[in-house]
One Martini backbone bead per residue (centre of mass of N, CA, C, O) as a GRO file, in nm:
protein
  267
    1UNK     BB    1   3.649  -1.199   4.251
    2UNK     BB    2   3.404  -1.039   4.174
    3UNK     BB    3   3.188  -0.820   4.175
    4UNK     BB    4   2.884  -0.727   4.317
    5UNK     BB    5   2.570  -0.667   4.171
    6UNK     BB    6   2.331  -0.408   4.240
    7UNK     BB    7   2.034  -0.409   4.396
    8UNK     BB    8   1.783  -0.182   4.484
    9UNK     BB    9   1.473  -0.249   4.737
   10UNK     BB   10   1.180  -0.040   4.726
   11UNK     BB   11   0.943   0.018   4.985
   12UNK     BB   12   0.634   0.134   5.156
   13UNK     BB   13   0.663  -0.157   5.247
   14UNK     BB   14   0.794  -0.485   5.251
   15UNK     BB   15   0.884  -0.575   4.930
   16UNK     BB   16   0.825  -0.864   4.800
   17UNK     BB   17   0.748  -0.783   4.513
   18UNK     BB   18   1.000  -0.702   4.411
   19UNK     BB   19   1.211  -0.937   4.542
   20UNK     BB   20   1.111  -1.114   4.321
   21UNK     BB   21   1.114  -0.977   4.032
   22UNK     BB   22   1.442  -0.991   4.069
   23UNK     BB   23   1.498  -1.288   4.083
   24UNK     BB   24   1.414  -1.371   3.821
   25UNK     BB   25   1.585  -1.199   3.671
   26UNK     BB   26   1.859  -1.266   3.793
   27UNK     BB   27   1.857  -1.559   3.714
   28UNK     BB   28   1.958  -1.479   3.395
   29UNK     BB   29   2.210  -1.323   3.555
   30UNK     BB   30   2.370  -1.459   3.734
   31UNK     BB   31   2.273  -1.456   4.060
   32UNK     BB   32   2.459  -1.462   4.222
   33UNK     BB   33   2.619  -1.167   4.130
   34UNK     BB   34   2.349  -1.061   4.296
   35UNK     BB   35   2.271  -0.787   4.478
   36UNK     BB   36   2.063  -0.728   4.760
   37UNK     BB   37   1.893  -0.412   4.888
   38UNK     BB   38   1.689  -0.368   5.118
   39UNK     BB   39   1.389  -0.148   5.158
   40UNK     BB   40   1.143  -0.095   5.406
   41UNK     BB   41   0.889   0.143   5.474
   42UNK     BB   42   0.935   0.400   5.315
   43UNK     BB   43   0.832   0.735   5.457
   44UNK     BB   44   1.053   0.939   5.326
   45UNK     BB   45   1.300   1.208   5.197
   46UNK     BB   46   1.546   1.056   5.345
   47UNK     BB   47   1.536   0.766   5.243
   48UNK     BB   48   1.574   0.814   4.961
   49UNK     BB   49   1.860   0.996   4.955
   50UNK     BB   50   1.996   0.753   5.063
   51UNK     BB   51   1.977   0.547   4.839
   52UNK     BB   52   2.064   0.701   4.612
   53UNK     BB   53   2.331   0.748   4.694
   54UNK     BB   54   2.413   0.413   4.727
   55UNK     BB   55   2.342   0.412   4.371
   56UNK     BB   56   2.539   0.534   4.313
   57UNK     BB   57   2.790   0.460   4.409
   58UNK     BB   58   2.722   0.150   4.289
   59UNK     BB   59   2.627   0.174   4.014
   60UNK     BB   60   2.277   0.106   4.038
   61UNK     BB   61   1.974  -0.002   4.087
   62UNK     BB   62   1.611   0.095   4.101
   63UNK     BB   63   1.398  -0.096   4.275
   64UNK     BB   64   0.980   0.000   4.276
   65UNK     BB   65   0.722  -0.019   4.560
   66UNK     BB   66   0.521   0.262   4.518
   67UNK     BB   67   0.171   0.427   4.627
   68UNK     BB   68   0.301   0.716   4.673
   69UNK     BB   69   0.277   1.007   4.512
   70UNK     BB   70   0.549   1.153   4.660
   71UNK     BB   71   0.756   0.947   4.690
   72UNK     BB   72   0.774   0.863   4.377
   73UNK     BB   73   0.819   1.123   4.260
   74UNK     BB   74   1.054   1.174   4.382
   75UNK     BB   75   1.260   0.976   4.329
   76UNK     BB   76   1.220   1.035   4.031
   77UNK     BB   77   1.359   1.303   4.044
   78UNK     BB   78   1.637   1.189   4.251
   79UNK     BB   79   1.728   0.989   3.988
   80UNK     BB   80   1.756   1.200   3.749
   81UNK     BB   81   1.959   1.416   3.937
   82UNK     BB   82   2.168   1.145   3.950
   83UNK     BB   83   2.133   0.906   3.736
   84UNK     BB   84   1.955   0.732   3.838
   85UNK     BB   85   1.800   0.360   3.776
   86UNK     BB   86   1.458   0.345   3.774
   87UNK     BB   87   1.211   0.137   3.854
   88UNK     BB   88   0.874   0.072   3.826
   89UNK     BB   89   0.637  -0.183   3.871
   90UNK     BB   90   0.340  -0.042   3.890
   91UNK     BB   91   0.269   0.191   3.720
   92UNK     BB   92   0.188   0.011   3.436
   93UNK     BB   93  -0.089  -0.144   3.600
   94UNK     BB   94  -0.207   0.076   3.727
   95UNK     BB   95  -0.272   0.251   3.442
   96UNK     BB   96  -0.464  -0.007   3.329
   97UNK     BB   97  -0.671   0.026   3.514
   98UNK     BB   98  -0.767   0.274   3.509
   99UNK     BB   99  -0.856   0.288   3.211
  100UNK     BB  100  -1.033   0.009   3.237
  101UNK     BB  101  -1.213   0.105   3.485
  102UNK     BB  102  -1.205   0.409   3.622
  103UNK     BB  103  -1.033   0.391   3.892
  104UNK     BB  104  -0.855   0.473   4.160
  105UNK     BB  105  -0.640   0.427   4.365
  106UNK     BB  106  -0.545   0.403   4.749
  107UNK     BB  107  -0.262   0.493   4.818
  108UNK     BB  108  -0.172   0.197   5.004
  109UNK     BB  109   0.010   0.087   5.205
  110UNK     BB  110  -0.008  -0.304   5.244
  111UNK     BB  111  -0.261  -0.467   5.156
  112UNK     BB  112  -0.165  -0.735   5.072
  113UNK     BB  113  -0.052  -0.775   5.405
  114UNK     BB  114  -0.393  -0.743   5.500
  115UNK     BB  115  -0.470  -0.986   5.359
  116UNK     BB  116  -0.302  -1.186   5.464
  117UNK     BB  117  -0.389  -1.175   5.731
  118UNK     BB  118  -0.687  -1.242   5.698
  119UNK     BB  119  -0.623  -1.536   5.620
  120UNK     BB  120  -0.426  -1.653   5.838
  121UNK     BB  121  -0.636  -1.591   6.034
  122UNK     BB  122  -0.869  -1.812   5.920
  123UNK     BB  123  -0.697  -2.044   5.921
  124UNK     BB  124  -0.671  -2.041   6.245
  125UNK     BB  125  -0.944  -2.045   6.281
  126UNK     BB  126  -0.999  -2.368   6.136
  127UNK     BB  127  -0.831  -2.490   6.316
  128UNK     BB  128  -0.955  -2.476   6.552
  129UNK     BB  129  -1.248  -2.585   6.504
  130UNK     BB  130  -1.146  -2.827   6.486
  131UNK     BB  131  -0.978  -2.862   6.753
  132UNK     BB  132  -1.300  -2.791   6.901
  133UNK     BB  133  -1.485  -2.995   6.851
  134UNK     BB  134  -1.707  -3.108   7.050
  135UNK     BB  135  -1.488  -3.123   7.306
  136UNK     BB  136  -1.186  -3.228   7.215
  137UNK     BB  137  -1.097  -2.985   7.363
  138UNK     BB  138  -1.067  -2.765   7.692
  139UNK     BB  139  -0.929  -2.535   7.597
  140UNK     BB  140  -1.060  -2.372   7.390
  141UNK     BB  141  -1.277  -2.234   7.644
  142UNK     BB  142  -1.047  -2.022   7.666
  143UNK     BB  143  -0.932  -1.960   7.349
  144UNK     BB  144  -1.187  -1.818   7.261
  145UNK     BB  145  -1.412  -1.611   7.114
  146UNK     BB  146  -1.608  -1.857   7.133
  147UNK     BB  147  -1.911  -2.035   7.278
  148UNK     BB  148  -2.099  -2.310   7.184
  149UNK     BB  149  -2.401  -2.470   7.260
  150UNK     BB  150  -2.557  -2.754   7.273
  151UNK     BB  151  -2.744  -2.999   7.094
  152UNK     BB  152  -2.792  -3.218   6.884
  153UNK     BB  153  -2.836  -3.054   6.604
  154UNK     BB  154  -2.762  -2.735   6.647
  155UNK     BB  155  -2.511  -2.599   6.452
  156UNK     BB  156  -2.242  -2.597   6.575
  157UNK     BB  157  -2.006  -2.687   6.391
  158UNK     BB  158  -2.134  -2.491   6.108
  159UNK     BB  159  -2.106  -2.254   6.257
  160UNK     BB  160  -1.818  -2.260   6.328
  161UNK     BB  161  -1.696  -2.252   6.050
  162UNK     BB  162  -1.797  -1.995   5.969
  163UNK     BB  163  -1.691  -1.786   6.162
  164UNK     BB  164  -1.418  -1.863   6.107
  165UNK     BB  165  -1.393  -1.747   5.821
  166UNK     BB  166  -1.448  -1.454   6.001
  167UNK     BB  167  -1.215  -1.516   6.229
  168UNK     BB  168  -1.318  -1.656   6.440
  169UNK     BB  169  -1.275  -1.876   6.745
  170UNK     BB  170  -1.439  -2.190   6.788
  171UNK     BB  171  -1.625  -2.360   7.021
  172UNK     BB  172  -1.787  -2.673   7.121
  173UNK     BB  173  -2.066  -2.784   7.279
  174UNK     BB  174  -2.215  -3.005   7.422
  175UNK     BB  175  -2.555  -3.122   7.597
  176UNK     BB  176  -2.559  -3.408   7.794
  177UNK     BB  177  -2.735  -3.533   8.063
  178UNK     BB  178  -2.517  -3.717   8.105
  179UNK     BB  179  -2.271  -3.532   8.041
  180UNK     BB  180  -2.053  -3.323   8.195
  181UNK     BB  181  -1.992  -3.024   8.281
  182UNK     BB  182  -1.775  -2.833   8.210
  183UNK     BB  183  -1.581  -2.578   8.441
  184UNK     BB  184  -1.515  -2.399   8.239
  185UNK     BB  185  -1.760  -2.274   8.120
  186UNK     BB  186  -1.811  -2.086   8.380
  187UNK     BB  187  -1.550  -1.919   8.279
  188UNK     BB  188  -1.674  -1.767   8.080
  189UNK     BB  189  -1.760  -1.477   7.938
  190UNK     BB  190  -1.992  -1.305   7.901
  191UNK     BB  191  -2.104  -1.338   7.538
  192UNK     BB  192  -1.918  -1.587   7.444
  193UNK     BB  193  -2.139  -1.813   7.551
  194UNK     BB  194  -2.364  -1.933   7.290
  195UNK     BB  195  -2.684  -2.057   7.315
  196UNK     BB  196  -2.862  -2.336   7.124
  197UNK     BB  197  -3.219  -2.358   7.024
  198UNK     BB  198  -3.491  -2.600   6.906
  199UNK     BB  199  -3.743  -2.700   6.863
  200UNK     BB  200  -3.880  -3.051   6.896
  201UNK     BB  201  -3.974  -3.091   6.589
  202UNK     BB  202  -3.756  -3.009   6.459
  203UNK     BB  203  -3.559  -3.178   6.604
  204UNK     BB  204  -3.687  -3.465   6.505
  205UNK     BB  205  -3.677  -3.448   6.190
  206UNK     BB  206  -3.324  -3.393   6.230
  207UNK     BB  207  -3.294  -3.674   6.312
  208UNK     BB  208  -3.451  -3.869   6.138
  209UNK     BB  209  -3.282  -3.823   5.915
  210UNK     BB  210  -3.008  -3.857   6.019
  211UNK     BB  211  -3.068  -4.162   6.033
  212UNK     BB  212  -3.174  -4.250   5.777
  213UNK     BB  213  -2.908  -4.175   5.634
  214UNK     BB  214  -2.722  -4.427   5.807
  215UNK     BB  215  -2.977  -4.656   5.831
  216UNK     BB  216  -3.155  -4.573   6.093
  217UNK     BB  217  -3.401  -4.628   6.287
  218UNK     BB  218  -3.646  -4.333   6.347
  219UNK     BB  219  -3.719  -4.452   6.671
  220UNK     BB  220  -3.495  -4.399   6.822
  221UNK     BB  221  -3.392  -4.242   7.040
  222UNK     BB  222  -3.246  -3.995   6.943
  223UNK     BB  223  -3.566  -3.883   6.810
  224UNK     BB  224  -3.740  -3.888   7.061
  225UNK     BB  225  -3.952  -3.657   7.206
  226UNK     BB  226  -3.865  -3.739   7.486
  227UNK     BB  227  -3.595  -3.717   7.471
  228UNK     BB  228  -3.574  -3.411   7.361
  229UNK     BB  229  -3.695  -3.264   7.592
  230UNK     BB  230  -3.488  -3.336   7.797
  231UNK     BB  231  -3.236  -3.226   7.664
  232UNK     BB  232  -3.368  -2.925   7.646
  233UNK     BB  233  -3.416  -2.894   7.946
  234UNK     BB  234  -3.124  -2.909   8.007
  235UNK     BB  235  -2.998  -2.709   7.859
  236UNK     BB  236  -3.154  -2.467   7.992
  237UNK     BB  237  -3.036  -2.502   8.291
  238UNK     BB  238  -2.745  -2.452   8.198
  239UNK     BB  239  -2.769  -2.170   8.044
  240UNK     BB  240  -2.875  -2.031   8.291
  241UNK     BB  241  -2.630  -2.065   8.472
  242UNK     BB  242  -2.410  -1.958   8.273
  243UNK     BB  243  -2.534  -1.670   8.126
  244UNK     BB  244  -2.675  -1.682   7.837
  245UNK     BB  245  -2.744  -1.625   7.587
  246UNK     BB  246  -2.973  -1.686   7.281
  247UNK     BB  247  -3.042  -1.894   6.974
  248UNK     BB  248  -3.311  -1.971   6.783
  249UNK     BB  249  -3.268  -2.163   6.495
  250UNK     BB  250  -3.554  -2.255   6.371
  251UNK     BB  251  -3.531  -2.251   6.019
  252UNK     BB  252  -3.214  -2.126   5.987
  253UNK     BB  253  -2.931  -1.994   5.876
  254UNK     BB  254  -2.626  -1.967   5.911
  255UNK     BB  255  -2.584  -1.708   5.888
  256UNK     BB  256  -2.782  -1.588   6.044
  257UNK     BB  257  -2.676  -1.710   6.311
  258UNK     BB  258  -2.400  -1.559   6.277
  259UNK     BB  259  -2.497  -1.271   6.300
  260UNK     BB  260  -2.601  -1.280   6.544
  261UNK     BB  261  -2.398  -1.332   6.707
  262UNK     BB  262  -2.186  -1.101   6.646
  263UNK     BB  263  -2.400  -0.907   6.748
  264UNK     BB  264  -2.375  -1.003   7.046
  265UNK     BB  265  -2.014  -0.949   7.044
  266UNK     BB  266  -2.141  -0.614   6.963
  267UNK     BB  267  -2.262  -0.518   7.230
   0.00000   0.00000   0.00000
């Protein structure tokens, strides 16, 4: 069996970058044949000069993505006084962007990987939000960075979802009279529980609407302002036990309400 041929991958960052972009090449030229050898997160000209002597030894390519112009220098520099052949991958889109653009890059290493991670906290975020929604289940009041309280229909879903997006962690209780208040709401830190409410007016009109879409009669109970007065002043004397902040939505934007939140979040 023949020896394969190696590429040294590296990069100041993950390489992943990097290590795509030679198998894809790899596969054209019978990929078992080729072994990849990963360095990633070369940060001094120590990692460097290892590398260069391992790739001159095995008489290899190497392939990288380095965003520090000192290391890249180096690396460029030690790489022809060793006769060692090696590739830039992103020199030459950066100096396009550069040209096009008319401004420098920020020589970061791992940005790529600082926002997969940006991402995938949202989508954790938005994953809580659907499984703690509406009180479907309490545990997620212990694991929240918010817990949002209040009535039917003042935007606790439609918030958690917002909130989500930004990365917050949200469950919602709804506030119902009748349905007792889990004991768990009580055990929340001050700060992270904040009460929802809404002037009587507005939210009649939102429930009236709300019945008419269903297509159902809009004197119904739930629309109802004696109902709704009952509902309001329960869940006031809730908030008040809780000692939550309070933000009242009343003709507010969820941005806006969202905002509010954050603020009172950074206290």
């Amino acid at each position: 069996m023949s020896r394969k041929e190696i590429v040294y991958v590296v990069s100041d960052s993950i390489g992943e970058t990097a290590e795509r972009v030679v198998k894809a090449v790899a596969a054209q030229f019978l990929e078992d044949e080729i072994g990849i050898h990963h360095s990633s997160h070369v940060s001094d000209e120590t990692d460097i000069d290892e590398i260069i002597a391992k790739a001159k030894k095995d008489s290899s390519i190497i392939v990288y993505t380095i965003v520090v112009d000192e290391l890249r220098d180096y690396l460029n520099k030690r790489a022809e006084e060793e006769n060692v052949s090696a590739v830039d991958l992103l020199a030459p889109l950066m100096q396009a962007f550069v040209d096009k653009f008319n401004r420098e890059p920020a020589h970061k290493p791992g940005l790529t990987h600082v926002l997969d991670e940006r991402y995938f906290q949202k989508v954790d975020a938005i994953e809580f939000a659907v499984k703690y929604d509406d009180a479907r289940d309490l545990e997620g009041i212990k694991k929240a960075d918010i817990v949002l309280i209040g009535v039917s229909r003042t935007s606790k879903t439609p918030l958690s979802m917002y909130l989500a997006y930004k990365g917050y962690k949200v469950a919602n209780i709804p506030l119902v009279p009748e349905v007792p208040v889990p004991v768990e709401l009580f055990e929340v830190p001050k700060g992270r529980c904040i009460g929802l409410i809404i002037t009587p007016d507005n939210l009649n009109a939102i429930r009236k609407e709300r019945l008419k879409k269903m297509g159902l009669q809009p004197n119904a109970s739930y629309a109802r302002l004696d109902r709704i007065l009952e509902e309001l002043d329960y869940a006031e004397k809730i908030m008040k036990r809780v000692g939550c902040p309070v933000i009242n939505v009343s003709n507010k934007a969820i941005e806006e309400t969202a905002n509010d939140v954050i603020d009172i979040l950074n206290l």
